[in-house]
KOLBAVEX-844314 format. One line per 8 residues: their letters; for each residue x, y, z of N, C-alpha, C. Coordinates in nm, 2 decimals. Layout:
<recs>
A) X:Y:Z:X:Y:Z:X:Y:Z ~ ...;
</recs>
This chain:
<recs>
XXXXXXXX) 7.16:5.20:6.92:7.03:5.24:6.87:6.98:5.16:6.76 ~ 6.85:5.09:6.79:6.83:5.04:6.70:6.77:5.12:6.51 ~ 6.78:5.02:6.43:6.70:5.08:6.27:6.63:5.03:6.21 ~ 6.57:5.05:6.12:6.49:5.00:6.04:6.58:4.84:6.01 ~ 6.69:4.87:5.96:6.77:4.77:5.94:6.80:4.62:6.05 ~ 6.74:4.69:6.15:6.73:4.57:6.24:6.68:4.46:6.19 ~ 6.55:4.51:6.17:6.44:4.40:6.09:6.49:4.32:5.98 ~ 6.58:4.23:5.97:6.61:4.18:5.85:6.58:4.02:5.86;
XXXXXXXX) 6.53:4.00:5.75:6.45:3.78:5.75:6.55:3.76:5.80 ~ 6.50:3.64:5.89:6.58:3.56:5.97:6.66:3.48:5.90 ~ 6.80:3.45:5.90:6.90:3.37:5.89:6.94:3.22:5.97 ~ 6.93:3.09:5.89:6.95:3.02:5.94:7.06:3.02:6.06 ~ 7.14:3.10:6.03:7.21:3.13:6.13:7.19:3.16:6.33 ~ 7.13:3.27:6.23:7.05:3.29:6.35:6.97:3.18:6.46 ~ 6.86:3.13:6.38:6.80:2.99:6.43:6.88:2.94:6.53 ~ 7.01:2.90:6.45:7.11:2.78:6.51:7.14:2.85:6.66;
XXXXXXXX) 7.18:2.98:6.65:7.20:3.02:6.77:7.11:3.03:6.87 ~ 6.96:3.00:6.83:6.87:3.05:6.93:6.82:2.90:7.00 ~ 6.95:2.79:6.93:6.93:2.62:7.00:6.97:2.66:7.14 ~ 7.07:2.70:7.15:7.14:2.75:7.28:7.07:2.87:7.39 ~ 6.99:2.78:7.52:6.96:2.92:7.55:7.08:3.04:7.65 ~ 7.20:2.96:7.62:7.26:3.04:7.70:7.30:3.14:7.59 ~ 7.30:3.18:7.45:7.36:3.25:7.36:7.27:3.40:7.39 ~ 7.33:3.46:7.44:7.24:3.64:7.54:7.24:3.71:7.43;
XXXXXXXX) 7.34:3.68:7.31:7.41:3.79:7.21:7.24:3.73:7.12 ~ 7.24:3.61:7.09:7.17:3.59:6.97:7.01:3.60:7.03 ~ 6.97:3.61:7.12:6.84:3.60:7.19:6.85:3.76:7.23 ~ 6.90:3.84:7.23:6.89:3.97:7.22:6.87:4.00:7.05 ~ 6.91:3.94:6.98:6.93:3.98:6.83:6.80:3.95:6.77 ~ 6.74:3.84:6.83:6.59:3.74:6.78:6.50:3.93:6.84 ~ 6.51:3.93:6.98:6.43:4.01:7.05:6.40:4.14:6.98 ~ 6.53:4.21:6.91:6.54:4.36:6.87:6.46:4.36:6.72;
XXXXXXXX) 6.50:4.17:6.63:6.45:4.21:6.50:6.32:4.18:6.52 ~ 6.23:4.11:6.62:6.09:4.07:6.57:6.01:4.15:6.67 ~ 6.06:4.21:6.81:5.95:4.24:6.92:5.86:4.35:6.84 ~ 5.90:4.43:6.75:5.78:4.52:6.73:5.71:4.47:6.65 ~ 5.76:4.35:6.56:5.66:4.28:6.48:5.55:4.23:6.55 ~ 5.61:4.18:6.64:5.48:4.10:6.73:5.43:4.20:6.81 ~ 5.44:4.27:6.88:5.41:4.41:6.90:5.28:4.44:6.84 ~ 5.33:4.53:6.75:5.23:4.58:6.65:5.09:4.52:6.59;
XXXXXXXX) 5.13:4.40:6.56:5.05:4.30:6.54:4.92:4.24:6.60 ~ 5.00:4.27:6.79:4.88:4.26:6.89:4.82:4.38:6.91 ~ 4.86:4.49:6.90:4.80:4.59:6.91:4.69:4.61:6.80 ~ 4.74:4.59:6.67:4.64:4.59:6.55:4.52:4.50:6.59 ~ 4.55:4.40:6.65:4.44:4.26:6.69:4.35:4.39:6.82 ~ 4.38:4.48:6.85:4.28:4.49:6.94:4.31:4.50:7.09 ~ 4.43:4.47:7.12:4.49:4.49:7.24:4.53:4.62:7.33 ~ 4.54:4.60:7.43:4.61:4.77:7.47:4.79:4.75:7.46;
XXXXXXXX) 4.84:4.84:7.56:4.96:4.83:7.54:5.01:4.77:7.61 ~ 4.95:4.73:7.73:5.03:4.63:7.86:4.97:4.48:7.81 ~ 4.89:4.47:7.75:4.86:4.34:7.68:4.92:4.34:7.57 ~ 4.93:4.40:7.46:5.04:4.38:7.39:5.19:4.31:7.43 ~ 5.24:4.42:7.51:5.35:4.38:7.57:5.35:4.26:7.59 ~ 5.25:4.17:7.69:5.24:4.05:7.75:5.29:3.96:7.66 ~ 5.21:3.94:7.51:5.20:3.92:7.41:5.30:3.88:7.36 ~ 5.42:4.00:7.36:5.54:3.97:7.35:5.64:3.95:7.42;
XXXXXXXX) 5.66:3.93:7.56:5.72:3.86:7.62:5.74:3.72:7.65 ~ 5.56:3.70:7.64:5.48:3.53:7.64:5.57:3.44:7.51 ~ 5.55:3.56:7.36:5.59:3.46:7.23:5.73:3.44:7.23 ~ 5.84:3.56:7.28:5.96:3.51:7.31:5.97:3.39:7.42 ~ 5.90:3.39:7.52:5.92:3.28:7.61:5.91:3.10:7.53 ~ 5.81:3.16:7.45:5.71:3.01:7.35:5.84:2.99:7.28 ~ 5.91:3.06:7.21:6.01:3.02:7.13:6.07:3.00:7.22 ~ 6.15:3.03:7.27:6.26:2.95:7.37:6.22:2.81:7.40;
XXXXXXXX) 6.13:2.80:7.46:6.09:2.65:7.50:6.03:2.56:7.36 ~ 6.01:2.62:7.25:5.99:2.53:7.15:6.09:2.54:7.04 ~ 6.22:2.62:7.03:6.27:2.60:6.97:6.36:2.51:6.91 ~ 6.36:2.41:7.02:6.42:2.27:6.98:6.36:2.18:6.90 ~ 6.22:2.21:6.89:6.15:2.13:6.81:6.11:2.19:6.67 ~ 6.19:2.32:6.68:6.16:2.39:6.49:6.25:2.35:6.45 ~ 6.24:2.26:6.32:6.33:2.23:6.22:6.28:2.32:6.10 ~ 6.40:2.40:6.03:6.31:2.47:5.87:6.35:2.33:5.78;
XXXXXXXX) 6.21:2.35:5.71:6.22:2.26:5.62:6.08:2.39:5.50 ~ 6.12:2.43:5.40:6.05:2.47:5.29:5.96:2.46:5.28 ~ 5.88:2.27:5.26:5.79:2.23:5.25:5.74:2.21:5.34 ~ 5.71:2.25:5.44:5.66:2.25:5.52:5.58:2.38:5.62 ~ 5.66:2.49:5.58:5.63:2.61:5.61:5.79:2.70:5.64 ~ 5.75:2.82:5.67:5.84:2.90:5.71:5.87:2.96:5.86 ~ 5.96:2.98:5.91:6.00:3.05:6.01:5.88:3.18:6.05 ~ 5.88:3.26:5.99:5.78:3.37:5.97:5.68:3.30:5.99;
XXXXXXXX) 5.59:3.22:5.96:5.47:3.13:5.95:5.48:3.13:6.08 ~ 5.59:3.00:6.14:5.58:2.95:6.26:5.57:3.03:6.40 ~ 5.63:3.14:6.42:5.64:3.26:6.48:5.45:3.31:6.45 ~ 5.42:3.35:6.37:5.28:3.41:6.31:5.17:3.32:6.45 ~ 5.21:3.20:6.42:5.13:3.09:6.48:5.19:3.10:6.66 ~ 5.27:3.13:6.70:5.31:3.13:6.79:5.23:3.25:6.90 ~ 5.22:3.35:6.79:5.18:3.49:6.80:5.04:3.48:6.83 ~ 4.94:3.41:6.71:4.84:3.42:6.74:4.81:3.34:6.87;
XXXXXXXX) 4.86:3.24:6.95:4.83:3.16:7.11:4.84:3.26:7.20 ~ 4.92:3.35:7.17:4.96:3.49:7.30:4.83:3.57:7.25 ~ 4.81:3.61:7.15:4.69:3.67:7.20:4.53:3.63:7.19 ~ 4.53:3.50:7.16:4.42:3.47:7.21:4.37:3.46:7.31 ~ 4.54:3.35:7.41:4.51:3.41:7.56:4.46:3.52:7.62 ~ 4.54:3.67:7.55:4.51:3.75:7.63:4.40:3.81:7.60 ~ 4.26:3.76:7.50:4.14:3.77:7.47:4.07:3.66:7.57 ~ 4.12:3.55:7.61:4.03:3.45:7.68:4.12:3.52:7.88;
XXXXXXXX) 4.18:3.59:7.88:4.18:3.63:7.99:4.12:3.76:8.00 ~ 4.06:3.87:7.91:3.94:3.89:7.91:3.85:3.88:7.96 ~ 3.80:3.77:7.90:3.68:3.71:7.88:3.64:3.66:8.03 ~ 3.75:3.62:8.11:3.76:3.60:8.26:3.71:3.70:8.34 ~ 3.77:3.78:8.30:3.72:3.90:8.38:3.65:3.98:8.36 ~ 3.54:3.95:8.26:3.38:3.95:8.25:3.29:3.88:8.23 ~ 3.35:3.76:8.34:3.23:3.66:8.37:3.12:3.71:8.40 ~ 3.06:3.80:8.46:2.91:3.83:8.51:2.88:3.81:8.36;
XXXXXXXX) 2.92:3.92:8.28:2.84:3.94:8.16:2.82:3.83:8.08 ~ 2.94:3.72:8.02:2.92:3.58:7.99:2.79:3.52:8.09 ~ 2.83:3.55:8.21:2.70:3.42:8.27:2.57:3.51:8.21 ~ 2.51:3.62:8.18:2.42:3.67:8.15:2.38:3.59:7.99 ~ 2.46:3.50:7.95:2.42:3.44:7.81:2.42:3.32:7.83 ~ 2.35:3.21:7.79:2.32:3.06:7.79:2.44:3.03:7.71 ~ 2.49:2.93:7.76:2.58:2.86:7.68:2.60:2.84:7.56 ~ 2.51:2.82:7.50:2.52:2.80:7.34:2.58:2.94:7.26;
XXXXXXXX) 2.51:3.04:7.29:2.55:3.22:7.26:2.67:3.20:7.30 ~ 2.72:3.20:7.44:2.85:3.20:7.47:2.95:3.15:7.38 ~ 2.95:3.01:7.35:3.07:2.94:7.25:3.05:2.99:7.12 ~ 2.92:3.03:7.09:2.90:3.06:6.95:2.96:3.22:6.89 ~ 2.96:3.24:7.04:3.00:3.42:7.03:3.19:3.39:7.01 ~ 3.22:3.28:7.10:3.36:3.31:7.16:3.44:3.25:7.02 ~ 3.35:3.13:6.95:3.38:3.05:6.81:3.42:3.19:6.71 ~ 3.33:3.28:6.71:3.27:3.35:6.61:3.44:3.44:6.57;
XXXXXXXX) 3.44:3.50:6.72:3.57:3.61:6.73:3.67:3.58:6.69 ~ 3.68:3.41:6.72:3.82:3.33:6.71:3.86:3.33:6.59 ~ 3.72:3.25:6.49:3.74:3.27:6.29:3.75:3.38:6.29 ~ 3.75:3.55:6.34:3.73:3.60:6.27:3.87:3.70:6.32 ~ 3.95:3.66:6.44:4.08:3.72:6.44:4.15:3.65:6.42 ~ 4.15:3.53:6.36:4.26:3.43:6.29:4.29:3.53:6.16 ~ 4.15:3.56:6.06:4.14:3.58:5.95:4.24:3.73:5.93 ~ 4.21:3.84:6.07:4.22:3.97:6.06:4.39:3.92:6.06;
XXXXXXXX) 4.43:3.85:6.19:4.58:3.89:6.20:4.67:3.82:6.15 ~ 4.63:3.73:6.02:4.69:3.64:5.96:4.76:3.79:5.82 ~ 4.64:3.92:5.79:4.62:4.03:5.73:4.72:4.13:5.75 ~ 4.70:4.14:5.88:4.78:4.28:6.00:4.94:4.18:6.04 ~ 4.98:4.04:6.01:5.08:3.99:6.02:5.15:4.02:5.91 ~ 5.09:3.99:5.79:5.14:4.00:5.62:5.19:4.15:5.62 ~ 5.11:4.24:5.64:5.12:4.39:5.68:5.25:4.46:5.73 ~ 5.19:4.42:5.86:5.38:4.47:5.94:5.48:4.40:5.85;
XXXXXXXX) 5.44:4.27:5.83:5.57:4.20:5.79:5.63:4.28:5.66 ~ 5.55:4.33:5.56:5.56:4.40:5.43:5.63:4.54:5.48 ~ 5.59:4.60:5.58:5.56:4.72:5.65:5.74:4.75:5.69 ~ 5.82:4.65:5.73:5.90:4.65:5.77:6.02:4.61:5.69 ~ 6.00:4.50:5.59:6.06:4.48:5.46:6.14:4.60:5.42 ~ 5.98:4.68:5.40:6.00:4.86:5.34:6.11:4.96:5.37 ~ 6.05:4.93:5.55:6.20:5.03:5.62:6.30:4.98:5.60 ~ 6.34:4.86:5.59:6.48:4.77:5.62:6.52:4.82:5.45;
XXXXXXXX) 6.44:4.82:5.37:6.48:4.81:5.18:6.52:4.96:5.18 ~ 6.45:5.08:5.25:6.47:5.21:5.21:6.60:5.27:5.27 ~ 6.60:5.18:5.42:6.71:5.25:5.51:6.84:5.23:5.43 ~ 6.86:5.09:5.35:6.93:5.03:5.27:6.98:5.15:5.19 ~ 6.89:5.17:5.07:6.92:5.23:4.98:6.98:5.39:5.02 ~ 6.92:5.43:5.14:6.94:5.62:5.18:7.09:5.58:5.21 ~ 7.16:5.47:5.23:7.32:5.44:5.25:7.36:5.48:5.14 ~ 7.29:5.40:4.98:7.36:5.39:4.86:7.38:5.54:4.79;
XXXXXXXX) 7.27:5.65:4.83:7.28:5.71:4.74:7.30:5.83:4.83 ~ 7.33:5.94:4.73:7.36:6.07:4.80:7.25:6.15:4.91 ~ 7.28:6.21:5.03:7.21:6.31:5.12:7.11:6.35:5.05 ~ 7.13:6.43:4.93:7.01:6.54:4.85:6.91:6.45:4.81 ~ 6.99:6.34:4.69:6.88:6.29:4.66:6.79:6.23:4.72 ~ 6.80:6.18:4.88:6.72:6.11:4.92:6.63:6.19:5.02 ~ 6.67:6.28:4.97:6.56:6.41:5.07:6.52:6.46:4.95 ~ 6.51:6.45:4.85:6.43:6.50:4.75:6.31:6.37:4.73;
XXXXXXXX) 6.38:6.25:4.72:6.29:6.16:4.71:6.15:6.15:4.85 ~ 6.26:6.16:4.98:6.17:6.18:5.08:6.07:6.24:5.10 ~ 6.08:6.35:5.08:5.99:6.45:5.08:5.91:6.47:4.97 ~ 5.95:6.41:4.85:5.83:6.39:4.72:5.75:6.26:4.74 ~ 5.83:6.16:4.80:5.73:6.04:4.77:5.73:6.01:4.90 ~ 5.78:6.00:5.02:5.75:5.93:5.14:5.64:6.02:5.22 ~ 5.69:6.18:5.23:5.60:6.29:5.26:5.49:6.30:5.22 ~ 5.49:6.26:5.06:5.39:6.33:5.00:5.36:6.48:4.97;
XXXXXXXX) 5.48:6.58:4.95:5.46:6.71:4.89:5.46:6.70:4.78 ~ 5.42:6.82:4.68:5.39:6.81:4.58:5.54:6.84:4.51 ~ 5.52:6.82:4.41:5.69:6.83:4.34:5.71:6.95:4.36 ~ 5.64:7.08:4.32:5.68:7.22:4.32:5.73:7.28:4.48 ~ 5.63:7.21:4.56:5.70:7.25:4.66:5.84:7.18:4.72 ~ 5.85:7.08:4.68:6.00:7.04:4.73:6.09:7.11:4.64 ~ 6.06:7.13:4.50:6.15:7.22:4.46:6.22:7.37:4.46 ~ 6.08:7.43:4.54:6.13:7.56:4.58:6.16:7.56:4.72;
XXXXXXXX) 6.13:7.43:4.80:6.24:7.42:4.93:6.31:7.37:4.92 ~ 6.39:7.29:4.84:6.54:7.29:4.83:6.59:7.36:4.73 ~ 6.53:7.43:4.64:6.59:7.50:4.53:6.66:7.43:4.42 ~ 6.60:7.34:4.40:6.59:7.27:4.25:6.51:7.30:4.19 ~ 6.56:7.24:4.06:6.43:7.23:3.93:6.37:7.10:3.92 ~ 6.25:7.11:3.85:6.14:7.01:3.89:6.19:6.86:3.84 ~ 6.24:6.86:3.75:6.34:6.77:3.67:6.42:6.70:3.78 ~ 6.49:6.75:3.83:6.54:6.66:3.95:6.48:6.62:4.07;
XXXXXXXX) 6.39:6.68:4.09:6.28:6.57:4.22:6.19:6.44:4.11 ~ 6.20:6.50:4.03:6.18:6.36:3.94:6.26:6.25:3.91 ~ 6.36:6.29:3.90:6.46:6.18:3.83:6.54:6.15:3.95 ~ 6.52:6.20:4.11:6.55:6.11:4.25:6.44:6.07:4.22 ~ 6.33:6.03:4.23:6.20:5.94:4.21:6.24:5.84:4.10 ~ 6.27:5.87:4.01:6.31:5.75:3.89:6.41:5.72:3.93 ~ 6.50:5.73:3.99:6.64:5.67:4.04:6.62:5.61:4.15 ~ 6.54:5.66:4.26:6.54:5.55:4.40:6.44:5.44:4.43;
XXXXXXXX) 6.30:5.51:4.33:6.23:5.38:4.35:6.24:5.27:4.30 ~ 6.33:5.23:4.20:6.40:5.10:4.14:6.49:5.03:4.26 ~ 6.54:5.13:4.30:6.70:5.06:4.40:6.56:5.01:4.50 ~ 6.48:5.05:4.56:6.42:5.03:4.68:6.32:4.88:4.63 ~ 6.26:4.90:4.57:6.18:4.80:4.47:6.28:4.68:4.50 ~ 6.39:4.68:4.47:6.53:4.56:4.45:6.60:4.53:4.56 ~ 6.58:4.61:4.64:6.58:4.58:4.79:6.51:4.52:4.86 ~ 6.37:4.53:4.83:6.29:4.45:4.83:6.26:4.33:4.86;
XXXXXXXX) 6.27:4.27:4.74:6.31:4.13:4.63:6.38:4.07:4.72 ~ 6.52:4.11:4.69:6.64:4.09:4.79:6.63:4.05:4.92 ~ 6.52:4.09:5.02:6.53:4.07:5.20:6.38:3.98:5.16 ~ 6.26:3.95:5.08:6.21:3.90:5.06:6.29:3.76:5.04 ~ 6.34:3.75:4.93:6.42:3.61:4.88:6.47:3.53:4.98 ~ 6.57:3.66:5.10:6.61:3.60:5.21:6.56:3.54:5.31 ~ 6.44:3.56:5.30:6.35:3.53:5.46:6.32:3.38:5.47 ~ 6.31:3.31:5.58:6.31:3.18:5.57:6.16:3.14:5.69;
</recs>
């Protein structure tokens, strides 16, 4: 079953294994930690769900066949980046295959409207999913940093925390549903939003 914890920045390690396409173990591991990223990402862009999908079978395919030519290098950019970039070609396609199958309506515009329309979309879903990539990507950090921490610390407290700050109940009501005093749904709030914050940091620092 997979967790939040799946999602964790990629590891040079990893990379190395994904030179090899016969490695099933590490090309399942690429697949489990990023498919909802790219997922989600196309759907945010405006997709349905079978285009979505597409989306992410296409970008796993793109990396396979171009993975021999990613070298990480810092200066140059990041793994996350290069994936981002991979991501946006899959769904552009599946916006210019579209756009195929509403030729009548295109031919109803003179050329110039046409490119200037099709220009227009292009700057302007580069801009959105470069936003909705940063997003998930943050989005998932989160789960991976929280799942983290609900290990470190005790059952109560993190259902006090839960339900005060992930839920959004009000403190009186978590305290008269689990039968604490208000004092302690506070001080699991002071105690786990630090560890989670540092978790953070931590899978951030890691990411390549």
């Amino acid at each position: 079953m997979e967790t939040p914890n799946d999602f964790l920045p990629t590891r040079l390690s990893l990379l190395a294994r994904l030179k090899n396409w016969d490695d099933n173990e590490g090309w399942k591991r690429f697949f489990d930690t990023y498919w909802r990223l790219i997922y989600g990402t196309a759907i945010k862009a405006g997709l349905s769900d079978a285009e979505a999908q597409d989306v992410v079978q296409e970008t796993v395919i793109a990396v396979a066949k171009k993975m021999n030519e990613f070298k990480y290098d810092p200066a140059l950019g990041s793994f996350k980046g290069w994936l981002l970039t991979l991501t946006k070609w899959r769904i552009s396609d599946q916006y210019r295959r579209r756009q195929q199958k509403e030729h009548v309506r295109w031919e109803s515009l003179d050329e110039t409207a046409r490119t200037s329309d099709i220009e227009s979309q292009a700057d302007e879903q580069g801009l959105q999913l470069d936003a909705v990539w940063e997003a998930e990507w943050q989005n998932n950090l989160m789960a991976a940093a929280i799942d983290r921490v609900k290990r470190k610390v005790g059952a109560r407290q993190y259902q006090l925390f839960d339900l005060y700050v992930i839920k959004q109940w009000s403190v009186d009501e978590v305290a008269k549903t689990l039968k604490v005093s208000v004092s302690q749904v506070y001080q699991a709030k002071s105690r786990i939003t630090p560890l989670i914050r540092s978790e953070v940091e931590i899978l951030e620092k890691k990411h390549i």
